[in-house]
PATI-381169 format. One record per residue: residue number from 1; residue in one letter; y, z, x of N, C-alpha, C, CB in turn. Coordinates in nm, 2 decimals. Glycine has a CB too. Example, Ala and Ser with C-alpha at 12.3 -4.5 7.8 and 13.67 -1.06 7.14 Angstrom:
<pts>
   resi   resn      n.Y      n.Z      n.X     ca.Y     ca.Z     ca.X      c.Y      c.Z      c.X     cb.Y     cb.Z     cb.X
      1      A    -0.57     0.78     1.32    -0.45     0.78     1.23    -0.33     0.78     1.32    -0.45     0.90     1.13
      2      S    -0.22     0.71     1.28    -0.11     0.71     1.37     0.00     0.79     1.29    -0.06     0.57     1.41
</pts>
This chain:
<pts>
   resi   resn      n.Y      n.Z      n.X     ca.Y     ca.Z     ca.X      c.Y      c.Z      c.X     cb.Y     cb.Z     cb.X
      1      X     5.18    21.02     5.38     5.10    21.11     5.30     4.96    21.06     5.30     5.16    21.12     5.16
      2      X     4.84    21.18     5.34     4.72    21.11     5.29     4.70    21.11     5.15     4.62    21.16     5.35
      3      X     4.59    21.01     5.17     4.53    21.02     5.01     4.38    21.09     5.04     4.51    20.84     4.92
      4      X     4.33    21.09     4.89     4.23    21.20     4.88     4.09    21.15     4.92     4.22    21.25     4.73
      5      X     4.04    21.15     4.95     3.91    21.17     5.03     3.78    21.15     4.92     3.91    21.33     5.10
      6      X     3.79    21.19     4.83     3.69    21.15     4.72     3.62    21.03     4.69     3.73    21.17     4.63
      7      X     3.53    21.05     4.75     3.46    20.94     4.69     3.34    20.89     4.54     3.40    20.92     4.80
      8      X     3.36    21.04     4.49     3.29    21.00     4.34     3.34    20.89     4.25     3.30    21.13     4.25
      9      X     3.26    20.84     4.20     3.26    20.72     4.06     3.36    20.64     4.16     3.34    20.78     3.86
     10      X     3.36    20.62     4.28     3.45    20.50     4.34     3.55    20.57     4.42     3.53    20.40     4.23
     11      X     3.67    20.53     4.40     3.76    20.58     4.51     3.88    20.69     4.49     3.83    20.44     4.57
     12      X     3.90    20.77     4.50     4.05    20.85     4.42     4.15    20.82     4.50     4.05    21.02     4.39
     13      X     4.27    20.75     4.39     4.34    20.67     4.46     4.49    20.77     4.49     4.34    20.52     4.39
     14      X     4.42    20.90     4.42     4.58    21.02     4.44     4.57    21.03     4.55     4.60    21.20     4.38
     15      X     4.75    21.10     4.57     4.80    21.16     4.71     4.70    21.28     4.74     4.96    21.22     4.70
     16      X     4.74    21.32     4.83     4.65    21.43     4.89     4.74    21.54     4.90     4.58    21.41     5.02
     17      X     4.69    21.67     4.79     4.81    21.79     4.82     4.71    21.94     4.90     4.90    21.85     4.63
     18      X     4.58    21.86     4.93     4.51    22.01     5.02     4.47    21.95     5.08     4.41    22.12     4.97
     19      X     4.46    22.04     5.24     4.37    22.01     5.36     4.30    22.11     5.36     4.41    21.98     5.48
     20      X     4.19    22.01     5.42     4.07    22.13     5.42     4.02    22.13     5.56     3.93    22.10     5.29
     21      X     4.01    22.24     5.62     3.95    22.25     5.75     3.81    22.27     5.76     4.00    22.35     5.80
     22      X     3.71    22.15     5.81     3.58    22.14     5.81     3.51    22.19     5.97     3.54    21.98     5.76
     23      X     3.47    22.29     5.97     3.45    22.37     6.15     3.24    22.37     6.17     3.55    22.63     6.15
     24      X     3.22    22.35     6.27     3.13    22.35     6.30     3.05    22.54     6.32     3.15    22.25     6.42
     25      X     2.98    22.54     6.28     2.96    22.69     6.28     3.04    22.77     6.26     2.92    22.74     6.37
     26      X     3.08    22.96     6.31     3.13    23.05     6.25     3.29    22.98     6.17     3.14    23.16     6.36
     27      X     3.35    22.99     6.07     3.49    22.92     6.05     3.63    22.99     6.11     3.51    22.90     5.88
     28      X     3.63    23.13     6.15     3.71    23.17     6.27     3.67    23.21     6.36     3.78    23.23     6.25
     29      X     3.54    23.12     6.44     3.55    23.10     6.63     3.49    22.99     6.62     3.47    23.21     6.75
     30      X     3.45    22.88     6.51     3.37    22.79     6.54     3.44    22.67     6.55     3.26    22.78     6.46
     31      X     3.38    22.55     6.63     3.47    22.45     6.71     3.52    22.36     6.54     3.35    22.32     6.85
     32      X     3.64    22.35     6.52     3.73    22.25     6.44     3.63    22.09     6.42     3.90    22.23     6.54
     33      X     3.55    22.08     6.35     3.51    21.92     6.35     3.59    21.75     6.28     3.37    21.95     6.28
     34      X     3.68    21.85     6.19     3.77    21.74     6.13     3.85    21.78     6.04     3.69    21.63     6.06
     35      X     3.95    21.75     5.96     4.03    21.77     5.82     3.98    21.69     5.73     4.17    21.76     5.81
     36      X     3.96    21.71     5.57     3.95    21.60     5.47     4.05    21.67     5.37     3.78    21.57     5.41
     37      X     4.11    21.54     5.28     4.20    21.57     5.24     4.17    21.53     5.06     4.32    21.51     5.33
     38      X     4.22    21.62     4.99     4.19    21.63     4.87     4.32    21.66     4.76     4.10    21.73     4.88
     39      X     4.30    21.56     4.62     4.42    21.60     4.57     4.35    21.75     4.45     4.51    21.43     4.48
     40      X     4.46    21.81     4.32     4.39    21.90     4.32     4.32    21.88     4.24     4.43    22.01     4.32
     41      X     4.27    21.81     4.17     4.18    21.81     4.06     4.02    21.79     4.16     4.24    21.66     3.93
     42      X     4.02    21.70     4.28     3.90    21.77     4.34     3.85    21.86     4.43     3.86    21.70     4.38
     43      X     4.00    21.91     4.45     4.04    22.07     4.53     3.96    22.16     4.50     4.17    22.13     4.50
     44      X     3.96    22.14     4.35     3.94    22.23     4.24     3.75    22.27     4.19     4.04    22.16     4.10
     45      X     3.71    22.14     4.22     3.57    22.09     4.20     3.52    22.15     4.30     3.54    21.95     4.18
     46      X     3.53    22.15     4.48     3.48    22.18     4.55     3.47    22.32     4.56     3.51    22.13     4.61
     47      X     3.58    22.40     4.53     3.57    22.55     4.50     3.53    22.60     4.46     3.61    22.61     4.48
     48      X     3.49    22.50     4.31     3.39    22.53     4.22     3.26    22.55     4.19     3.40    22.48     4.16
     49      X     3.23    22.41     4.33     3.08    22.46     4.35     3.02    22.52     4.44     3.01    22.39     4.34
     50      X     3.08    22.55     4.53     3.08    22.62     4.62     3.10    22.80     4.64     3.17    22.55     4.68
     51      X     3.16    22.79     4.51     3.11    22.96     4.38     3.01    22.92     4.33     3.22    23.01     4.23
     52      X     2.98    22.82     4.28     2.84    22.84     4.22     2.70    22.86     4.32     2.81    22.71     4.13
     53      X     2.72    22.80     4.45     2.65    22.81     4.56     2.63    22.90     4.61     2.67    22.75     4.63
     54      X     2.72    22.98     4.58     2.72    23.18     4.65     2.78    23.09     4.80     2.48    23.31     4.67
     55      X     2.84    23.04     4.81     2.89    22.98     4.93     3.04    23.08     4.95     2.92    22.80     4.91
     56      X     3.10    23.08     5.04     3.22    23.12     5.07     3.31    23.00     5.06     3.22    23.17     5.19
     57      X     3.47    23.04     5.01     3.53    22.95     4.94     3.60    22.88     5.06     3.62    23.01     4.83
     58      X     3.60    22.73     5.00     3.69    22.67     5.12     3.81    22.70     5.19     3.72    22.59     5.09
     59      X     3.75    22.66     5.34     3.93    22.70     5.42     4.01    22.57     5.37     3.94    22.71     5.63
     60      X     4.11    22.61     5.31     4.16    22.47     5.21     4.37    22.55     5.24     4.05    22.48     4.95
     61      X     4.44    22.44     5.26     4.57    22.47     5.25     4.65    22.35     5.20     4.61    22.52     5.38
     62      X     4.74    22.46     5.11     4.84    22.31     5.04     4.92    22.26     5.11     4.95    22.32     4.91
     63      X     4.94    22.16     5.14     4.99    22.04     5.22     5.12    22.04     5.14     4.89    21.90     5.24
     64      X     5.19    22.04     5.02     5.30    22.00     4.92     5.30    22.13     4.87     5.27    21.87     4.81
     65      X     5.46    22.15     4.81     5.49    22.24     4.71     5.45    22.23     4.62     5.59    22.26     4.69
     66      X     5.40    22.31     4.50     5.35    22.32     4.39     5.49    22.27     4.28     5.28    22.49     4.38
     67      X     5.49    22.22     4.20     5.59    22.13     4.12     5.62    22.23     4.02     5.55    21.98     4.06
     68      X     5.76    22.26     3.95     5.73    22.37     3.91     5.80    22.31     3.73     5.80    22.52     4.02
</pts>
């Protein structure tokens, strides 16, 4: 399992339950540049500002079932 990718205030040391597909130009014809992997509480932050940015929302997929 990865862990999360975050590097604010130090290291986040959760599992990782979203991948996120990071593409170089258009995001469906542009070349794939890497995956970063995120648990959700910073899943959640990046979506967040990325609405506030008038950005388009991340290509992001859950990697784990949602616990119910």
């Amino acid at each position: 399992m990865e862990s999360c990718d975050s590097k604010t205030n130090g290291v986040c040391l959760r599992s990782a339950t979203w991948k996120q597909a990071v593409h170089a130009g258009n995001r469906a014809t542009g070349r794939l540049l890497y995956h970063s992997y995120w648990c959700d509480e910073h899943a959640e932050i990046i979506a967040a500002k990325r609405h506030l940015d008038r950005l388009p929302p991340p290509t992001m997929a859950r990697m784990v079932a949602e616990r119910v």
